[in-house]
RODO-2510 file (C-alpha; in nm, 4 decimals, decimal comma):
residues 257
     n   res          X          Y          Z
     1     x    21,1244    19,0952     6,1530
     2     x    21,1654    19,2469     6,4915
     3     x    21,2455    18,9821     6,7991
     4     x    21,0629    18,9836     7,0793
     5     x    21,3245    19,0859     7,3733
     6     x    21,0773    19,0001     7,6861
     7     x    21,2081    18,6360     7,8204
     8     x    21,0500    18,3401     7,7431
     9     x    20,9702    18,2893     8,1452
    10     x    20,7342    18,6195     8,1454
    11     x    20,6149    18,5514     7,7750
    12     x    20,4745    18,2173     7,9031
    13     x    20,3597    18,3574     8,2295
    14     x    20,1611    18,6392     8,0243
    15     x    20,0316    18,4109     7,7525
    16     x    19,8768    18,1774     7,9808
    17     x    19,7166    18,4708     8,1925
    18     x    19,5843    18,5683     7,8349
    19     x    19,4585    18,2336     7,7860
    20     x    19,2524    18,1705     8,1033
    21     x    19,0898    18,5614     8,0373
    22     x    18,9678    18,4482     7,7180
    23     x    18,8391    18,1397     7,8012
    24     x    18,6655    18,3099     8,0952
    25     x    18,5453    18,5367     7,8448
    26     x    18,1479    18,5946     7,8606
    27     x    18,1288    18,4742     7,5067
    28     x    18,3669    18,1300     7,5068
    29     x    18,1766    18,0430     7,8648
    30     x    17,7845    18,0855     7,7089
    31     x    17,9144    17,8842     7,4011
    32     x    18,0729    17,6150     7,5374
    33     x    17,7941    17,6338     7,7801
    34     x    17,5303    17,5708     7,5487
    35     x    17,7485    17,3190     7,3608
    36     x    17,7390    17,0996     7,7021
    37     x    17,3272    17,1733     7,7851
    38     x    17,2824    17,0077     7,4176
    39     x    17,4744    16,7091     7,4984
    40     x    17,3120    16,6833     7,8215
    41     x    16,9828    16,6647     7,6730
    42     x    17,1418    16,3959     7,4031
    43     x    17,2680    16,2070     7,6678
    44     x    16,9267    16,1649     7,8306
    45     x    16,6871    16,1503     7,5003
    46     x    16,8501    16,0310     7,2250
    47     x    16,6147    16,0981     7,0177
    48     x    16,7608    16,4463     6,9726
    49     x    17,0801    16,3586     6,8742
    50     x    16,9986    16,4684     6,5092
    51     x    16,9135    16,7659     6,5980
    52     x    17,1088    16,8854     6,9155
    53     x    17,3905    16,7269     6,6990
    54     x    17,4042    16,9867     6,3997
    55     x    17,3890    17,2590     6,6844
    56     x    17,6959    17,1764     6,8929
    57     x    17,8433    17,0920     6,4758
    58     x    17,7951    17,5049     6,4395
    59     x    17,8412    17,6105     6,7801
    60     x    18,2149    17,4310     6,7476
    61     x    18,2891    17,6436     6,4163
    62     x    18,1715    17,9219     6,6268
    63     x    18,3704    17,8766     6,9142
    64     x    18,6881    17,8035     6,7066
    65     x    18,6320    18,1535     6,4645
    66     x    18,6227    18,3194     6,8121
    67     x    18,9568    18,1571     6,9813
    68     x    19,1497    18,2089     6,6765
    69     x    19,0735    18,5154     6,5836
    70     x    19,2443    18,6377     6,9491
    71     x    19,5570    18,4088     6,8611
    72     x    19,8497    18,6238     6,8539
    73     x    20,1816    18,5242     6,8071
    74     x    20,5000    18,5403     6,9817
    75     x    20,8351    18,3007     7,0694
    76     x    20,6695    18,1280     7,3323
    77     x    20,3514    17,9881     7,1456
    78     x    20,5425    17,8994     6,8671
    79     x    20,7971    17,7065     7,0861
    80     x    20,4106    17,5376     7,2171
    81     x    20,3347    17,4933     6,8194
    82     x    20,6896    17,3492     6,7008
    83     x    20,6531    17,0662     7,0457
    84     x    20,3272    16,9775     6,9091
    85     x    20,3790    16,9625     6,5427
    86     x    20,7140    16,7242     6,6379
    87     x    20,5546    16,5275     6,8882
    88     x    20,2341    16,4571     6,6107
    89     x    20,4688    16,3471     6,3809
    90     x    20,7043    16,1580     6,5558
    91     x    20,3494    15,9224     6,6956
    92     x    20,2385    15,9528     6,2801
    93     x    20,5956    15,7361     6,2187
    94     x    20,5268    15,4994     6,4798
    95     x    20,1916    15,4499     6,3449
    96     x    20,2932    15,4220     5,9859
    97     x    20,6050    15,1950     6,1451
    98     x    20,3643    14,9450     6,3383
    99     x    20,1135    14,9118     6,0802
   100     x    20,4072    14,7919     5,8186
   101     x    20,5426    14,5587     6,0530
   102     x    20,1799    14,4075     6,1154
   103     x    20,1258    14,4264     5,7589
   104     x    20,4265    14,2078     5,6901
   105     x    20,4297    14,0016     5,9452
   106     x    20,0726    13,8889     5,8397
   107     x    20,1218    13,8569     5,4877
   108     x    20,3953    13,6339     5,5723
   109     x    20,1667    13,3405     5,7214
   110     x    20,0546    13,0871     5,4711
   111     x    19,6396    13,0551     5,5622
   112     x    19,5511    13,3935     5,4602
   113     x    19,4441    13,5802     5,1124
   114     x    19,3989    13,9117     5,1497
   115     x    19,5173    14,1386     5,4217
   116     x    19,4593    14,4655     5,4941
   117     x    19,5404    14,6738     5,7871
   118     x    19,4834    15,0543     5,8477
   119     x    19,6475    15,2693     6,0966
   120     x    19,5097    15,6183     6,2547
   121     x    19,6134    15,8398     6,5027
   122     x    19,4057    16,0533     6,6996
   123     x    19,4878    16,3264     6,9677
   124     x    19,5023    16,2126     7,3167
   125     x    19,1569    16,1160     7,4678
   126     x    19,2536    16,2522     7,8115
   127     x    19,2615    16,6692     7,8464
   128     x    19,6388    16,8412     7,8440
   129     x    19,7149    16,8280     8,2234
   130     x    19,9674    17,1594     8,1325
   131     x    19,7116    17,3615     7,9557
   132     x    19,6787    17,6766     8,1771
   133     x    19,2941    17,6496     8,2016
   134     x    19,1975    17,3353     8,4364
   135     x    18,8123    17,3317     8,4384
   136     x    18,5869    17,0355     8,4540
   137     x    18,4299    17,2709     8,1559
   138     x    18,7494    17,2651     7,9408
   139     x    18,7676    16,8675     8,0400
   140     x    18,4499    16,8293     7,9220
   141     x    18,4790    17,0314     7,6229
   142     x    18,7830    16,8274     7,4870
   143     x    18,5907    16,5443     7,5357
   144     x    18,3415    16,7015     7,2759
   145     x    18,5902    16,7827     7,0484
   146     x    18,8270    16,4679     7,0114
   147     x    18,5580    16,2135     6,9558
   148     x    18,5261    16,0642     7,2512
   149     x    18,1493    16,1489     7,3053
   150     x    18,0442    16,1244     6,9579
   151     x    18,0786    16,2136     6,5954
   152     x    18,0918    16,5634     6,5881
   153     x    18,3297    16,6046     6,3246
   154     x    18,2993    16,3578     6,0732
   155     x    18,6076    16,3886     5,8948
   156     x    18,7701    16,3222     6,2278
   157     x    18,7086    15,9382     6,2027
   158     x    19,0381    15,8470     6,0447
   159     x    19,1991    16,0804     6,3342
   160     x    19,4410    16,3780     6,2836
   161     x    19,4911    16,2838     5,8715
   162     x    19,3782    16,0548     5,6618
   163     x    19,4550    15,6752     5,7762
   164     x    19,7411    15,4667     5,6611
   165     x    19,6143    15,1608     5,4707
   166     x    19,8023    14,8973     5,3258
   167     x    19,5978    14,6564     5,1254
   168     x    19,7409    14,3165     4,9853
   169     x    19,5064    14,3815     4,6652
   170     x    19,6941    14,7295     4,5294
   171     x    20,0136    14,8137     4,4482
   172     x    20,2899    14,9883     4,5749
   173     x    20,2564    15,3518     4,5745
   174     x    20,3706    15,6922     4,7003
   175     x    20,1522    15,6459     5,0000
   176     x    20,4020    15,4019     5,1654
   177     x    20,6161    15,6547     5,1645
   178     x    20,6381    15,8334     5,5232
   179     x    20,6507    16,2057     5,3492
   180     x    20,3273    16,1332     5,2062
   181     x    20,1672    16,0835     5,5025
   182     x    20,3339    16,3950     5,6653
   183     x    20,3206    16,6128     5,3998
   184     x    20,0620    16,4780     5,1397
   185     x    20,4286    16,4680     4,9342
   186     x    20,7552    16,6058     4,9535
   187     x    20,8428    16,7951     5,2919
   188     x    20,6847    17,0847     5,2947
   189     x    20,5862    17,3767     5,5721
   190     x    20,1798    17,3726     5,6418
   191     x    20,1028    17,7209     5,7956
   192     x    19,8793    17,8617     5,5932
   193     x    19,6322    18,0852     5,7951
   194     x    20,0105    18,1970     6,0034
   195     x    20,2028    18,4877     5,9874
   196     x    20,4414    18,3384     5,7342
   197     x    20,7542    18,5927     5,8456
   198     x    20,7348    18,3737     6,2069
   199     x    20,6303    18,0421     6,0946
   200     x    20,8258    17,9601     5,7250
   201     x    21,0822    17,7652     5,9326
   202     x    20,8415    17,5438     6,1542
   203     x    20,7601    17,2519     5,8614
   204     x    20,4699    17,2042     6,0093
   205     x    20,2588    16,8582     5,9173
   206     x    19,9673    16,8552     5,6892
   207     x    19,7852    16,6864     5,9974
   208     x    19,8079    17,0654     6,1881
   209     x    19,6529    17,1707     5,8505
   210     x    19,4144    16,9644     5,8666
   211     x    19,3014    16,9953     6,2377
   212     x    19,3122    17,3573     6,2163
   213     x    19,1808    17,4317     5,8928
   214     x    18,9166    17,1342     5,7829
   215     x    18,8424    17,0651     6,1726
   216     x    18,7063    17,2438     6,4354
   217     x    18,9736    17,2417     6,6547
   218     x    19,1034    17,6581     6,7782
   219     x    19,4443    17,6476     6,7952
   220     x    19,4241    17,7053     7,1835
   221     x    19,3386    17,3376     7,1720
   222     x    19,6427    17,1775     6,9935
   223     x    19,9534    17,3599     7,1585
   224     x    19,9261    17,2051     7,4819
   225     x    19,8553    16,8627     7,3478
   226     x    20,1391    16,6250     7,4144
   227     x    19,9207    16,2670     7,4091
   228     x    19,8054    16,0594     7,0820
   229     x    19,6309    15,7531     7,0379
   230     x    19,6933    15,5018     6,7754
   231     x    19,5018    15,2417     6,6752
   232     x    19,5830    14,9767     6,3768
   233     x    19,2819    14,7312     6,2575
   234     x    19,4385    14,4900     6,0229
   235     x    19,1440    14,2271     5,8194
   236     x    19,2458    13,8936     5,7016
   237     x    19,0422    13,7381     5,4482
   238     x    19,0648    13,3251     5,3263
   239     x    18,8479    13,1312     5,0765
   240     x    18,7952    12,7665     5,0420
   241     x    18,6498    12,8529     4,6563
   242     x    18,9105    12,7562     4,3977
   243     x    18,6413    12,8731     4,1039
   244     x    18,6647    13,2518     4,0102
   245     x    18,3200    13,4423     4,0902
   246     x    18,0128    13,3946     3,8632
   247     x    18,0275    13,6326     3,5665
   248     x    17,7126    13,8496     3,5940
   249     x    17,5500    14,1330     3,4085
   250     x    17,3452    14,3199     3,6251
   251     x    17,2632    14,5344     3,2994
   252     x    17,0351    14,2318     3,1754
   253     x    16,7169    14,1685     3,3236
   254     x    16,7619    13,7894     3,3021
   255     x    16,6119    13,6478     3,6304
   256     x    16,2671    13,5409     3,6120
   257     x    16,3032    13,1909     3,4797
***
C-alpha cells in the first residue's frame, strides 16, 4: 500500500474544504431541503406524518448513497474513524457497566420479583460542534437523523446496537459478555463496505456496522461525532399471589357456561 506523504495538517485542511463543497453541493442542499419542507408540513398537520414520513425514510437512503459514494479515504479520516469507533465503545462499556451495577444492586433488595433493566446508547442529541460544516441546515438535519424529531429509522430505537438487557427470568449467557455487545462475539474488525488494505487494523465495532450499513447514517455523519447518550430503564415487578397462574387452554372453547 502506498502512504500518503502530504501532512496530516493540510490533509485535514483539504478534507474539510472537500466536505463543506459537497454538502454545498446542488444535490445534498435540494435533498436535505426537501427532507426539512416535509417535516415542516408534519410539524404543522400531523395528519401527514404517514405519509411525509416514508418520504424523508427514502430521501435519507438517498442522501446517504450520495455522501458515501464521494467518501474517499486517506490518514486523516481514518484517524476521524478510529476516535469515533473508540470513543463509541468506550460509552458502550459504561453502558453495559452501569446497567450491571443497577441490575445487581436491585436484585439485591428483598421486596422485589423480577427485575429487568435494559441499557442503550444513542449518538449525541446535540450536532458535532467540530464538524467543518456549521449550518442551522446540518443542525437541523442531525436532528432528523438521530431521533430526536421522530422515528425515522426504526431500528434506531434501541440506539447505535441492539440494547443490553439483563432479565432476572433467563439465564446467564454470552450476551453478558462485553465482546458480545461490541462485536456480536469474539473481537473482530467491522469494515465491510472499506477499503480493507487501510482499514484491517481499525477493529472497528459492530455498532459502526450497524449505523453505516442497516441505518441511514453517511459516514460524513459519524466521524465528527464525539457525544453519546445513554439511557438505562430497569422494571421491578412484585406479587402478593402465592398461587401459581390458572392453567388455561385457550385451544378449548369452554366459556359459555
Amino acid at each position: 500500500m502506498v502512504m500518503n506523504t502530504i501532512p496530516l495538517k493540510e490533509q485535514k485542511k483539504q478534507f474539510e474544504s472537500e466536505v463543506r463543497c459537497l454538502f454545498e453541493s446542488p444535490e445534498i442542499k435540494a435533498i436535505e431541503i426537501e427532507i426539512l419542507n416535509l417535516y415542516y408540513q408534519i410539524n404543522n398537520k400531523w395528519e401527514l406524518r404517514e405519509r411525509n414520513a416514508f418520504a424523508i425514510q427514502r430521501l435519507l437512503c438517498l442522501r446517504k448513497s450520495f455522501l458515501d459514494k464521494k467518501f474517499a479515504m486517506n490518514d486523516y479520516n481514518k484517524s476521524l474513524l478510529t476516535d469515533f469507533n473508540m470513543s463509541m465503545k468506550e460509552h458502550l462499556i459504561i453502558m453495559r457497566e452501569r446497567s450491571v451495577e443497577i441490575y445487581n444492586k436491585t436484585k439485591s433488595s428483598s421486596y422485589t420479583d423480577e427485575i429487568e433493566v435494559e441499557g442503550k446508547c444513542f449518538l449525541g442529541y446535540t450536532y458535532p460542534r467540530t464538524h467543518p460544516v456549521q449550518t442551522i441546515q446540518s443542525k437541523k438535519m442531525w436532528q432528523v437523523l438521530n431521533g430526536a424529531l421522530d422515528d425515522f429509522m426504526s431500528t434506531y430505537d434501541s440506539g447505535v446496537t441492539s440494547s443490553f438487557h439483563l432479565c432476572s427470568r433467563d439465564r446467564e449467557n454470552s450476551k453478558d459478555f462485553a465482546n458480545q455487545l461490541l462485536y456480536l462475539g469474539e473481537e473482530d474488525n467491522w469494515n465491510e463496505g472499506l477499503d480493507s488494505s487501510q482499514t484491517n487494523d481499525m477493529h472497528l465495532i459492530y455498532a459502526f456496522h450497524n449505523l453505516w450499513s442497516h441505518l441511514q447514517f453517511s459516514i460524513y455523519d459519524l466521524l465528527w461525532v464525539r457525544d453519546f447518550n445513554i439511557e438505562i430503564c430497569s422494571n421491578t415487578s412484585y406479587s402478593t399471589s402465592v398461587d401459581e397462574d390458572d392453567d388455561l387452554d385457550w385451544d378449548k372453547y369452554d366459556f359459555t357456561d
